[in-house]
N, C-alpha and C positions, 0 to 999 in steps of 0.2 A: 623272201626277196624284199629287198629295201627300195623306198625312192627313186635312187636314179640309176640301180640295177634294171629295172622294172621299166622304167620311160626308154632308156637305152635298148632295150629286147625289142619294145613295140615299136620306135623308130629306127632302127637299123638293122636288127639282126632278123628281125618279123614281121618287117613293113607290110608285104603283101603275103606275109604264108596265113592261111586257113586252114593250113592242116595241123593236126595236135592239140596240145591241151596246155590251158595260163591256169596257174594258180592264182585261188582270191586274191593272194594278195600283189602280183603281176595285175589281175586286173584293176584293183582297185587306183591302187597306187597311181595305172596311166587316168583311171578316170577324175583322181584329187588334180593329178596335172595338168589334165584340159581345163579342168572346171579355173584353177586357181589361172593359167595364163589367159583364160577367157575373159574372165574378171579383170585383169589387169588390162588385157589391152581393149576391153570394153572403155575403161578409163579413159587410156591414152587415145581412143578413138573421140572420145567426145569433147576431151580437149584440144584436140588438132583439127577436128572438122564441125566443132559444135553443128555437128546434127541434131536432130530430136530426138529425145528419149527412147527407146522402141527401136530404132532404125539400126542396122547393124550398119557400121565403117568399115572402111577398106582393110583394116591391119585384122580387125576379128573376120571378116570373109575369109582373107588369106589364108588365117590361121585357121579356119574350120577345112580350108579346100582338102590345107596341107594333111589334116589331122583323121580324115573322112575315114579313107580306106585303112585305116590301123587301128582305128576303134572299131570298125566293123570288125575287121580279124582278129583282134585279142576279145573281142564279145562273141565269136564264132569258135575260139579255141578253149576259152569258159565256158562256153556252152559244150565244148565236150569232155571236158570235164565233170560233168555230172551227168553224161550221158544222152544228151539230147544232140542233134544236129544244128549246125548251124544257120538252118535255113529258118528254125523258130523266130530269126530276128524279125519276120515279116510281122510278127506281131506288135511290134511298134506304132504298126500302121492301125490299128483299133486304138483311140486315142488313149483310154486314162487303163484299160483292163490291158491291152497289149505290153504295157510299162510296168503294172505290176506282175506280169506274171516273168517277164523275163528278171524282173528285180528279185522276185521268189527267188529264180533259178541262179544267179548269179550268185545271191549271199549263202548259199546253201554247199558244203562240204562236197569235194569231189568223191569221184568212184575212189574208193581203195582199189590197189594192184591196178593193171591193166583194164583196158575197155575196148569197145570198138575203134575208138580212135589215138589209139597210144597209152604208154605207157605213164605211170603216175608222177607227175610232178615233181613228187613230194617223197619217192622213193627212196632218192638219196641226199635228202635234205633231215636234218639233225630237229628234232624233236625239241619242240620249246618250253 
């Protein structure tokens, strides 16, 4: 899955499903996108409102409010992907060891065939 296959699935077609499985690179790819429009309109926030440093602007809240619930779900459909529940995400909340363990789980190769939570991704995807 490419770029804007990938942002398209998580903002429209999977805005709010939790159920099933993202492949790495569906999740990745939405996570280069927040990060890279985060960046950007951290910018455009600090030129329109010179706030201070640190303080998030109105265009980057927005765009977190917007972005909240589909980065939960494609980190809950990755996560089953490899076989764990999506409820592991609570480990974020232990500061620096909750972060890497779900970052373990993320960059790590899903189940071949089927699993508890659907069938493989990558089944009928062409071998590269």
């Amino acid at each position: 899955m490419d770029f804007k296959p990938a942002v398209e699935t998580c903002l429209r077609e999977k805005y709010v499903d939790f159920t099933g499985r993202a492949m790495r690179s569906e999740f990745w790819w939405f996570v280069l996108f927040i990060f890279i429009v985060s960046a950007i309109l951290s910018l455009i926030d600090g030129a329109l409102f010179s706030g201070v440093m640190g303080e998030i602007g109105p265009l980057s809240a927005i765009f977190s409010l917007i972005t909240l619930i589909p980065a939960i779900a494609v980190t809950a459909r990755r996560l089953h992907d490899v076989g764990r529940t999506g409820w592991w995400q609570l480990l974020f909340f232990l500061p620096v060891i909750g972060f890497l363990v779900i970052l373990y789980w993320t960059v790590q190769k899903g189940t071949d065939g089927s699993n508890d939570y659907g069938a493989d991704p990558l089944a009928g995807a062409v071998a590269a």
